[in-house]
C-alpha positions as CSV (number, residue, x, y, z in Angstrom):
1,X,81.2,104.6,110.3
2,X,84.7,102.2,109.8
3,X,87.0,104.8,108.3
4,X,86.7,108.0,107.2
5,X,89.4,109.6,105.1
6,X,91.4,113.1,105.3
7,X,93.0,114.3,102.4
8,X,94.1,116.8,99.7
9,X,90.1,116.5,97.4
10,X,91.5,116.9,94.0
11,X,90.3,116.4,90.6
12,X,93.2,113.9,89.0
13,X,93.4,114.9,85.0
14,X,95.2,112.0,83.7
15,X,97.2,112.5,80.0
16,X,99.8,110.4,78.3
17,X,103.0,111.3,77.2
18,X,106.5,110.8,75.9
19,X,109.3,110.9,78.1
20,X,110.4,114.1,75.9
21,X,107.6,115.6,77.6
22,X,109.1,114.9,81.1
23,X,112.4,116.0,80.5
24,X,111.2,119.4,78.0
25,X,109.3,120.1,81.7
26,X,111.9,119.3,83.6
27,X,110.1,117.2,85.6
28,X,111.4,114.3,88.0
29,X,109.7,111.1,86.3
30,X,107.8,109.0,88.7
31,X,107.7,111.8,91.5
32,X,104.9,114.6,92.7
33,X,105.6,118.1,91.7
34,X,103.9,121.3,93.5
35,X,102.8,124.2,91.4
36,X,102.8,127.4,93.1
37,X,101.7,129.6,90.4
38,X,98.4,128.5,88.2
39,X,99.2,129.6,85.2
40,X,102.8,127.3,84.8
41,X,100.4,124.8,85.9
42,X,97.4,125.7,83.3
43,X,100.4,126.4,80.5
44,X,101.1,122.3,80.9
45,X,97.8,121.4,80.8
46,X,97.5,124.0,77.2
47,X,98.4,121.3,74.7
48,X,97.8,117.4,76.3
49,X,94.8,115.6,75.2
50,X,92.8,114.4,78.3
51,X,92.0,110.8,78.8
52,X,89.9,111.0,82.1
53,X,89.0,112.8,85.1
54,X,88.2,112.0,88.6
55,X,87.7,113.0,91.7
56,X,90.6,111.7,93.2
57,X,93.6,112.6,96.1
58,X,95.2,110.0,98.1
59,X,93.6,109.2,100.6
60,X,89.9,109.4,98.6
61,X,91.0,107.0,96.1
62,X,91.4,104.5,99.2
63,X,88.2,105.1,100.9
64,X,86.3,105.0,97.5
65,X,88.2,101.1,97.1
66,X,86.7,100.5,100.9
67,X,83.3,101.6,99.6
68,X,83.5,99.7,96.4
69,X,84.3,96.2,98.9
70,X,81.3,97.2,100.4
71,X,82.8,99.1,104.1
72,X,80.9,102.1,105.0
73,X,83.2,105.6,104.5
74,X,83.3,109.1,104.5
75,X,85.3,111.7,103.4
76,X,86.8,115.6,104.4
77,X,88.6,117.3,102.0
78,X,88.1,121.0,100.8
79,X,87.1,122.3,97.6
80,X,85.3,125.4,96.4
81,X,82.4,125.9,95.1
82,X,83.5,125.9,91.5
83,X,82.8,123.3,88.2
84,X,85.6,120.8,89.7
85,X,84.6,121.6,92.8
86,X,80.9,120.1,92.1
87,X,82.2,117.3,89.7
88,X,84.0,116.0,93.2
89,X,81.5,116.2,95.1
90,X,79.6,113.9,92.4
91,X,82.2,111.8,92.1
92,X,82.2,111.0,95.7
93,X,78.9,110.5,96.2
94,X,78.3,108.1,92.8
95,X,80.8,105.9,94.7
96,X,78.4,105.8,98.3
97,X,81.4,108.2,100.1
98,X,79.6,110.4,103.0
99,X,81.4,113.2,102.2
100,X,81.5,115.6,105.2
101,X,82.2,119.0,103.3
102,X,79.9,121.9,102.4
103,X,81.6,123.7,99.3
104,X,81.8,127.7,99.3
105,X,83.2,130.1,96.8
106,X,86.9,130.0,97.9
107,X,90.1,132.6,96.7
108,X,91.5,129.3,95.0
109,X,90.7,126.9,92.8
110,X,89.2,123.2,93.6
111,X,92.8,121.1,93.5
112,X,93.9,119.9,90.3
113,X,96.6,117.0,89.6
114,X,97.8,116.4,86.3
115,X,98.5,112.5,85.9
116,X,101.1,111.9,82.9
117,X,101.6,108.5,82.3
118,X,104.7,107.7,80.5
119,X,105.0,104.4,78.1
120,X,106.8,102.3,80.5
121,X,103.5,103.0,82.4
122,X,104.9,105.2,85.4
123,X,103.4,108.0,86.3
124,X,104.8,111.7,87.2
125,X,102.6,113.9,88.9
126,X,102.0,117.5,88.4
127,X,99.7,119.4,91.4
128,X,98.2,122.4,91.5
129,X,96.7,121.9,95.4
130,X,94.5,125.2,95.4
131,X,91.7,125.2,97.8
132,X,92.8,121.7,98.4
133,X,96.0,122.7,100.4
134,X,93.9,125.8,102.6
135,X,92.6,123.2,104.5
136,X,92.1,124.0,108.4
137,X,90.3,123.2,111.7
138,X,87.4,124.4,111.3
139,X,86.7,122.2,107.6
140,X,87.4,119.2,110.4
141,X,84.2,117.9,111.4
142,X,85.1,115.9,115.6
143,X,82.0,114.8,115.3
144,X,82.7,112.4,112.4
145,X,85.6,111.8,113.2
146,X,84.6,110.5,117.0
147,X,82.2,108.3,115.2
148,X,84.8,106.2,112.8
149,X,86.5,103.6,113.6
150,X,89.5,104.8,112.2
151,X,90.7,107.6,110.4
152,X,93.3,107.6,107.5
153,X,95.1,110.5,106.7
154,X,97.8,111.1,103.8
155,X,101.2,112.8,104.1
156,X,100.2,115.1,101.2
157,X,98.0,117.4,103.3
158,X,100.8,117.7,105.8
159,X,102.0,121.6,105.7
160,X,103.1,124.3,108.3
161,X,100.0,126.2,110.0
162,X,96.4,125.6,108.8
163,X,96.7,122.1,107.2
164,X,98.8,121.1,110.8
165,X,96.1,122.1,112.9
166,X,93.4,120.2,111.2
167,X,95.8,117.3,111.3
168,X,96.3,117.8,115.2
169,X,92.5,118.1,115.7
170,X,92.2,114.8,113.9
171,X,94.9,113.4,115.7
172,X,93.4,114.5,119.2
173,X,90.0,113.5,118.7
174,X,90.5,109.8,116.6
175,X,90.0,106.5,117.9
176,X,92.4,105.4,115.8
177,X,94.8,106.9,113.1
178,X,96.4,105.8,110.0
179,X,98.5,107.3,107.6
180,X,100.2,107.1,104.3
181,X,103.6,108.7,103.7
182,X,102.4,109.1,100.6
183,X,105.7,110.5,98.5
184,X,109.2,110.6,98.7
185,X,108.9,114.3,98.5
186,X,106.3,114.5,101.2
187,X,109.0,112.5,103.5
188,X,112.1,114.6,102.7
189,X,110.3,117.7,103.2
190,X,108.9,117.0,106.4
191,X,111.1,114.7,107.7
192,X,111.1,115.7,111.7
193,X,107.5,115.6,111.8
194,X,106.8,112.5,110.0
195,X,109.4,110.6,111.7
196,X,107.3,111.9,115.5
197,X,104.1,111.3,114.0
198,X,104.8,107.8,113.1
199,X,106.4,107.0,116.7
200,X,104.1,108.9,118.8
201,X,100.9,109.4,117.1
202,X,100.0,107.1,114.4
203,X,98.6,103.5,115.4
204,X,99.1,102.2,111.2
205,X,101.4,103.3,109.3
206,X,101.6,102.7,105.3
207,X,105.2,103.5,103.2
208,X,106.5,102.0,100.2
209,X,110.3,100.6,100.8
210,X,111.7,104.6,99.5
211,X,110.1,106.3,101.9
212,X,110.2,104.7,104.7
213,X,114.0,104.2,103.9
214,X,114.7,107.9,103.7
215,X,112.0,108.5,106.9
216,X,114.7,106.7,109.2
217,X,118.0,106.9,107.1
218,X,118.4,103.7,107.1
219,X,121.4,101.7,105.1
220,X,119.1,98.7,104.1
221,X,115.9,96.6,104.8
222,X,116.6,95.0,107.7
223,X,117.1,98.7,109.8
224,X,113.7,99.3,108.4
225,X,112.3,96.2,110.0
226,X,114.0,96.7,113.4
227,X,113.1,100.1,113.4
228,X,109.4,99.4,113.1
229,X,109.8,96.2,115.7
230,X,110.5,99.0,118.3
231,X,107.8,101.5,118.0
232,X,104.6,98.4,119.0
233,X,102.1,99.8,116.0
234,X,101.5,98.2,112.3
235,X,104.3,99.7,110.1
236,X,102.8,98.2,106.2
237,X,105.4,98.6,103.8
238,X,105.0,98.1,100.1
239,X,107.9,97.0,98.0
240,X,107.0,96.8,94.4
241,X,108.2,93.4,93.0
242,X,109.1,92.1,96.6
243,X,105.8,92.3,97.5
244,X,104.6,93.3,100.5
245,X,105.3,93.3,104.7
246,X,103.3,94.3,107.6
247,X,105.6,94.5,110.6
248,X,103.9,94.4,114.0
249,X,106.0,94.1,117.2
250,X,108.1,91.3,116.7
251,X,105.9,89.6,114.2
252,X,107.1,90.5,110.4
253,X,104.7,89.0,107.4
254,X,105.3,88.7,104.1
255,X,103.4,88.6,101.1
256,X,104.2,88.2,97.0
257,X,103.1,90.3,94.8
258,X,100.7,88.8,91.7
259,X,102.6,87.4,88.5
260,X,101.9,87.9,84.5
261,X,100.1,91.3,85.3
262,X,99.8,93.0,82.2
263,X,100.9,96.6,83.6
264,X,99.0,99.3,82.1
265,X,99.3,102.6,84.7
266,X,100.8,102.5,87.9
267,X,98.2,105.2,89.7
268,X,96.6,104.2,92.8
269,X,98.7,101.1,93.3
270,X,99.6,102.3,96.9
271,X,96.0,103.9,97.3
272,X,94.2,100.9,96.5
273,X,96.9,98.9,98.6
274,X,95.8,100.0,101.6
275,X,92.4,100.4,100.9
276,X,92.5,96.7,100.9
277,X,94.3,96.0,103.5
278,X,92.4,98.6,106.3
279,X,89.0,96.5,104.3
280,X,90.9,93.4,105.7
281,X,92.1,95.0,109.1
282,X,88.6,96.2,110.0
283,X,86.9,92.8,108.9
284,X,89.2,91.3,111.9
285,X,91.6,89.3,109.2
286,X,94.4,88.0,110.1
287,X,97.5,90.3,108.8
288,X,98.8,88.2,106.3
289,X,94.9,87.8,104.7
290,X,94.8,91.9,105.0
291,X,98.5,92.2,102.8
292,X,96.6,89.7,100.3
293,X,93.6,91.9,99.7
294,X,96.0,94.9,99.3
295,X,97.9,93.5,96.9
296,X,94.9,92.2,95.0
297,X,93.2,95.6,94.9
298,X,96.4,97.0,93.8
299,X,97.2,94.1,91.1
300,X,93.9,95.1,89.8
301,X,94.1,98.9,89.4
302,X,97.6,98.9,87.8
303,X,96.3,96.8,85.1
304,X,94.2,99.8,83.8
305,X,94.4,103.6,83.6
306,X,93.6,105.7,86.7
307,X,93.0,104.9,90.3
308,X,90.2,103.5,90.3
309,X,88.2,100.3,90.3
C-alpha cells in the first residue's frame, strides 16, 4: 500500500450560516472548536438545515483525494458501531479506502463535526470527537502500517495518554511519516510536542504559514524558512494567496496559487493540498510538480461545498 492515513474518523455535517450565528455562539470564525459535552454540541445542531454529510476527518479527506488520483490507501480511525458509525465506514469504502477498523458498540458516539460555512465562504468548525478521540494502541494495526509506504497522520488526534500511544506505535513502526499540523489550535495547545515531533520524528511535514509561524515563534517568513533549512526533512507550507513552498535542506520552491477561482467553501483546501502533493511525492515528481498538484487539488475543492472531489 503507498499511504495509509491516521486520523480523527468523523462524520463532517456541513450547514450555512450568518456571521450572527458565529458571534450569537461565540465562536472564533475560521477556527476548530472542541465540544466536551454532547448536548451544547446537539443544542447547535437543533435548528441548522443540513446541506451534506460525509465521512470526513483530516487526514481521510486526503487519503480519499489519493484514491480518487488513482494511489492505493487505507485508513485507521475509530468509530462505534452506531448509524454514523456505519455511514463512515460506507463512505470510505464507496471511495476504494482499505479501511483497517472493525467497529464495536463504544460508550461514545461515532465523531461528529459541524461545518458552518459563512458567506465570505470561510468555514468555522464545531467538533464533537466522541469515539473518534478514544483512540489507542490497540485500534493501530503494525501490520498495515509496516506495509505502506508512508503514513500520514493529523495533529487533530494528537492528545495526552491513549491517542499518544497510538501515535508512538505509528511513529515506531512506519517507514515513513507525515503529518499535518492541522489547526492553529492544535499547534498552541500542544506546542512542545509538535515542535519535537517535527524535528525528530516526522520525515514530511505540512503547515499553512499560521501554524507553522506560531509552532517556532517566529517574527516573519524568512525564520520559518531557516528554521525548516536546519532540520534536513520536507517542511510544505501553504500560504493562501502566496501560494505555496516546499522547503527541503537548502532547496526552497515556490509555487502560485490558481487565479479567477470562483471561491465557494474553503473545506478541505489544506486536506486535498497534500493529498496532491504526497500523490506527486510518491509518483517520484520532482517537488515543484508535487506543489502543483496540491494546489490544483485544492483550487478544485474550494470551488464547491465540502471536502471532497
Amino acid at each position: 500500500m503507498k499511504i495509509l492515513g491516521i486520523g480523527n474518523a468523523i462524520v463532517d455535517v456541513i450547514c450555512k450560516v450568518d456571521d450572527n450565528f458565529i458571534t450569537k455562539n461565540d465562536l472564533t470564525k475560521s477556527t476548530m472548536k472542541l465540544f466536551f459535552d454532547e448536548n451544547e454540541f446537539k443544542n447547535l445542531l437543533i435548528n441548522l438545515k443540513i446541506e451534506k454529510t460525509v465521512s470526513g476527518g483530516s487526514v481521510a479527506n486526503s487519503i480519499v483525494g489519493l484514491s480518487q488520483l488513482g494511489d492505493k490507501v487505507g485508513f485507521i480511525g475509530k468509530v462505534s458501531d452506531d448509524e454514523f458509525g456505519s455511514k463512515y465506514e460506507e463512505g470510505l469504502k464507496k471511495e476504494n479506502v482499505k479501511y483497517f477498523y472493525s467497529k464495536k458498540k463504544e460508550k461514545l458516539p461515532t465523531g461528529t463535526c459541524l461545518i458552518l460555512v459563512t458567506p465570505d465562504s470561510e468555514r468555522t468548525m464545531c467538533t464533537f470527537l466522541g469515539t473518534a478521540g478514544k483512540i489507542n494502541e490497540n485500534d493501530v494495526s503494525s501490520d498495515a502500517i509496516k506495509k505502506s509506504e508512508i503514513i500520514f497522520l493529523e495533529g487533530y488526534l494528537w492528545d495526552e495518554g491513549e491517542p499518544k500511544k497510538a501515535f508512538d506505535k505509528a511513529i515506531n513502526n512506519a517507514n515513513k511519516v507525515a503529518m499535518s499540523l492541522s489547526d492553529l489550535f492544535c499547534v498552541d495547545r500542544h506546542k512542545p510536542h509538535f515542535l519535537n515531533l517535527v524535528k525528530n520524528k516526522l520525515d514530511i511535514t505540512f503547515a499553512n504559514e499560521q501554524e507553522i509561524t506560531s509552532l517556532i515563534e517566529a517574527k516573519n517568513f524568512d525564520e520559518v524558512i531557516n528554521f525548516s533549512k536546519q532540520l534536513h526533512k520536507l517542511v510544505v507550507v501553504t500560504r493562501g494567496e502566496k501560494g505555496a513552498v516546499a522547503i527541503n535542506n537548502d532547496e526552497v520552491i515556490e509555487c502560485d496559487t490558481q487565479k479567477n477561482l470562483k471561491i465557494v467553501d474553503l473545506t478541505g483546501a489544506g486536506d486535498l493540498f497534500a493529498a496532491g502533493f504526497l500523490h506527486g511525492y510518491i509518483n517520484k515528481l520532482s517537488t515543484k510538480e508535487c506543489l502543483q498538484k496540491g494546489t490544483q487539488m485544492s483550487s478544485k475543492v474550494i470551488q464547491q461545498i465540502g471536502a471532497r472531489l
